[in-house]
TIFIRO-153397 format. One record per residue (C-alpha): residue in one letter; z, y, x. Coordinates in steps of 0.5 Angstrom, whole numbers, plus 500, padded with zeros to 3 digits. Example, Ala and Ser with C-alpha at 12.3 -4.5 7.8 and 13.67 -1.06 7.14 Angstrom:
BEGIN
NUPA	r	Z	Y	X
NUPA	a	516	491	525
NUPA	s	514	498	527
This chain:
BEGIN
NUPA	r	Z	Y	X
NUPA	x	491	463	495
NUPA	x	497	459	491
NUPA	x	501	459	497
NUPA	x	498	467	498
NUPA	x	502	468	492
NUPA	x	509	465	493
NUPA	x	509	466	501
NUPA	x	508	475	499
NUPA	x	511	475	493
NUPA	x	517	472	495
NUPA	x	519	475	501
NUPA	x	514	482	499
NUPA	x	519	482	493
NUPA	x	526	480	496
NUPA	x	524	485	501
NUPA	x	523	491	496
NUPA	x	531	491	494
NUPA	x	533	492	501
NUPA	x	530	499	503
NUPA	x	533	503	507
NUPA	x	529	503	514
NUPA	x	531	499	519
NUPA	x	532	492	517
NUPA	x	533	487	520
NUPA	x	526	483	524
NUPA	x	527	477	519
NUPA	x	523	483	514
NUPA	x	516	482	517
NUPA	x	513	475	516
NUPA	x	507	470	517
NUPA	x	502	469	511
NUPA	x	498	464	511
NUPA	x	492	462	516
NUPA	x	487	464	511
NUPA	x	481	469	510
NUPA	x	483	474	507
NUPA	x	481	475	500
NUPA	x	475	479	499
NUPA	x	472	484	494
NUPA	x	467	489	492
NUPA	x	470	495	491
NUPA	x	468	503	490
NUPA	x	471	507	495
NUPA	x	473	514	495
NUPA	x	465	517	496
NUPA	x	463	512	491
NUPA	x	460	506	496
NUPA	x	462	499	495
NUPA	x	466	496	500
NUPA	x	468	489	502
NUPA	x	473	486	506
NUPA	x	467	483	510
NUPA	x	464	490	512
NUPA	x	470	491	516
NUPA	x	469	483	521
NUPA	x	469	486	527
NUPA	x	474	490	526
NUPA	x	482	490	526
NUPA	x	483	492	518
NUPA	x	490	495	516
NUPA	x	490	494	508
NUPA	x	495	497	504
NUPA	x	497	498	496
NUPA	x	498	505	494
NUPA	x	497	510	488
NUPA	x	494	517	489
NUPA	x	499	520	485
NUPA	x	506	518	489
NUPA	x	510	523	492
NUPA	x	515	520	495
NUPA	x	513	512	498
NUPA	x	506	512	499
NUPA	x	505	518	502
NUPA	x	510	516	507
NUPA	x	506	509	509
NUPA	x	500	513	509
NUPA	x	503	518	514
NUPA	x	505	511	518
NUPA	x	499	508	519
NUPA	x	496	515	520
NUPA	x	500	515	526
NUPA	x	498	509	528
NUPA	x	491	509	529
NUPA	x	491	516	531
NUPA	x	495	514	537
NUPA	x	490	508	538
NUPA	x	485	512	537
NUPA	x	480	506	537
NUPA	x	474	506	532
NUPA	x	474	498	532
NUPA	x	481	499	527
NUPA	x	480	501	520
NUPA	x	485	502	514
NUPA	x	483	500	507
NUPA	x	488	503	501
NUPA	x	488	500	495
NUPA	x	489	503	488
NUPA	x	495	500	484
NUPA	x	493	506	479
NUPA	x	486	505	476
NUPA	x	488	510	470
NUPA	x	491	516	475
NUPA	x	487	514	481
NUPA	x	481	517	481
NUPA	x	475	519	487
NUPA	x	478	526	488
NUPA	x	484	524	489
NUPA	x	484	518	493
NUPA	x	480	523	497
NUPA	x	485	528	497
NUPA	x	491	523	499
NUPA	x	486	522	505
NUPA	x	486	527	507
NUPA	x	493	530	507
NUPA	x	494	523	511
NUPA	x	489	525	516
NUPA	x	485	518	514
NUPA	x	479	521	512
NUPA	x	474	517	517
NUPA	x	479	512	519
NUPA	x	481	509	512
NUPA	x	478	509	504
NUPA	x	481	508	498
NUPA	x	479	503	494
NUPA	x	478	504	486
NUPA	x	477	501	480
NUPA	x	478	499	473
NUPA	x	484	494	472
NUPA	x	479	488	470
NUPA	x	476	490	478
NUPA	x	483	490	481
NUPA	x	488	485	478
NUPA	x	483	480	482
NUPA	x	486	483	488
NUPA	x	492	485	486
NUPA	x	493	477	484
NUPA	x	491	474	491
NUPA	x	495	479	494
NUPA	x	501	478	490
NUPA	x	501	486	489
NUPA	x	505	488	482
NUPA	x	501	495	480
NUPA	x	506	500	476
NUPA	x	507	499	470
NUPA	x	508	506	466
NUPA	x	504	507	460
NUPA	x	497	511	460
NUPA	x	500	517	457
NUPA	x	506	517	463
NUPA	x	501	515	469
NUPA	x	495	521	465
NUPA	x	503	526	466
NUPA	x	505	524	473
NUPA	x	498	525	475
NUPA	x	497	533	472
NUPA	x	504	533	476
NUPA	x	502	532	483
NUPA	x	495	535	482
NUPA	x	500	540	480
NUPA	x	504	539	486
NUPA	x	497	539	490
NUPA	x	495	546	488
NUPA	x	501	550	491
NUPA	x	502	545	497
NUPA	x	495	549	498
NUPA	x	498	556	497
NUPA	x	504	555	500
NUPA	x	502	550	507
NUPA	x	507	553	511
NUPA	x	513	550	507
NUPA	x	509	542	507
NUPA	x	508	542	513
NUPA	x	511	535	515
NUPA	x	514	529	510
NUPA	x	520	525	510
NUPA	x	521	519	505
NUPA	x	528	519	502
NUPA	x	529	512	498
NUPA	x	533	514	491
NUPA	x	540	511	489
NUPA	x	540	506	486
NUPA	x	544	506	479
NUPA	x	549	500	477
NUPA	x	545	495	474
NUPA	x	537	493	476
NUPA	x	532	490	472
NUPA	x	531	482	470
NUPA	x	527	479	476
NUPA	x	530	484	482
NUPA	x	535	480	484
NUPA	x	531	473	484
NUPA	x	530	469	490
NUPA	x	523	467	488
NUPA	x	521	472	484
NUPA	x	514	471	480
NUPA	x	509	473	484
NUPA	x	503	471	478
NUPA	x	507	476	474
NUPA	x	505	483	475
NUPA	x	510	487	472
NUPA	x	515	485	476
NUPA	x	519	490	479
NUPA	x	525	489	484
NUPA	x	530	495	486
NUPA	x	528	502	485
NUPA	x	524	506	492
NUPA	x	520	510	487
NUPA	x	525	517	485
NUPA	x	520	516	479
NUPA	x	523	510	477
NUPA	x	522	503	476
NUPA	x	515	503	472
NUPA	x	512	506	478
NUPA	x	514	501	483
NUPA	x	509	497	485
NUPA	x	508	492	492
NUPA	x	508	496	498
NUPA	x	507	492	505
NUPA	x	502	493	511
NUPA	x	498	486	512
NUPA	x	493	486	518
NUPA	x	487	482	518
NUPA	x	484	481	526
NUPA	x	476	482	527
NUPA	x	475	475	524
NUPA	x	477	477	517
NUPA	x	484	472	518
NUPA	x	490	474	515
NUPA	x	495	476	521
NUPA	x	501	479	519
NUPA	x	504	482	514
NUPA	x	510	488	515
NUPA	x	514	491	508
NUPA	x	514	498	508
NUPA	x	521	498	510
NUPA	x	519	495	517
NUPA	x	514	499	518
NUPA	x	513	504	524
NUPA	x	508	507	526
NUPA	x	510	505	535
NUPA	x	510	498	532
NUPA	x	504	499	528
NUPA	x	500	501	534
NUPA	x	503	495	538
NUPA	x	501	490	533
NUPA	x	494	493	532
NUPA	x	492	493	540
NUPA	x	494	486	540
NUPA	x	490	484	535
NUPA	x	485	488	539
NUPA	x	486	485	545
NUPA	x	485	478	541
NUPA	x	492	476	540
């Protein structure tokens, strides 16, 4: 779990501070060849889900929050593709929260749904206790806003939610677009080997919202035995490469 650690927190980090799409092949890389770390986590309805629920099928694993507006949104919309053009019942995507205080049931419901994920994916919740865990194994730093900033930013997108809703014509479709990047970054986002046991780590701003609601964003692939096979930062994701990626993993590559 240790190299876990270093393996995607150095290239998961590194990788965050190039984000303009594409990037070079270098940006997808190998995880170890273990297990992937396993965990009992609600999801959406309320049902407990495990990483071992899935064996059998190919798991797509992401880390997002429910309140995004601009990044976690458009890795959804990619792995919706994906698995839309697949169209296999043998694949599934499992979202995990890097908010425990926004992130809620209904709006993980809602962040489903607008992705065109319900069936396909559940969003994993819980309490910071719960997550941090996982977040741990898989060398994710969650946000770092305050309580009252991530309460505020959430009443914002439910805000945003409902005039979507009155107004589907004008939301029709979503295009990410990064945020300039201002002269100075914080510490730590230039390190080669950032500390991927430090949760608050922040590379480069992705996020309009700022560098307190970065978070780790990467796809990681798990096959029908539950191994760790690949692992895709966002800013190397596509939904064409995705799809073919997964019906290898399907075929038994």
């Amino acid at each position: 779990m240790a190299a876990m650690c270093l393996v995607l927190g150095v290239l998961g980090g590194v990788l965050a501070a190039g984000f303009q799409r594409p990037t070079p092949a270098a940006a997808r890389f190998i995880p170890p060849a273990l297990p992937g770390y396993d965990f009992k986590l609600r999801d959406e309805t309320g049902h407990v889900r495990r990483l071992a629920d899935a064996r059998g099928k190919v798991l797509v694993v992401t880390f997002v929050y429910s309140t995004c507006r601009d990044l976690c949104p458009a890795e959804g919309n990619d792995i919706s593709a994906a698995l839309h053009a697949l169209g296999s019942s043998k694949v599934e995507a499992y979202a995990i929260s890097v908010d425990p205080v926004g992130d809620t049931p209904a709006r993980a419901s809602r962040w489903l749904t607008r992705r065109g994920l319900t069936g396909r994916g559940h969003f994993l919740l819980g309490s910071r206790a719960q997550l941090e865990p996982v977040w741990r194994h898989y060398a994710i730093a969650p946000i770092n806003a305050s309580r009252d900033e991530r309460l505020a930013a959430a009443q914002r997108s439910d805000e945003f939610a409902a005039m979507a809703a009155k107004h589907p014509e004008r939301f029709k479709s979503f295009t990410y677009t990064a945020p300039p990047q201002p002269n100075t970054t914080p510490s730590g986002a230039d390190d080669p080997y950032p500390n991927a046991g430090d949760l608050a780590y922040r590379g480069r701003a992705r996020h309009i919202a700022g560098w307190d609601f970065e978070h780790s964003a990467y796809v990681l692939l798990i096959d029908q035995q539950g191994r760790q096979r690949l692992g895709i930062p966002f800013e190397a994701l596509s939904p064409e490469s995705l799809e073919r990626d997964l019906r290898v993993l399907l075929a038994g590559g």
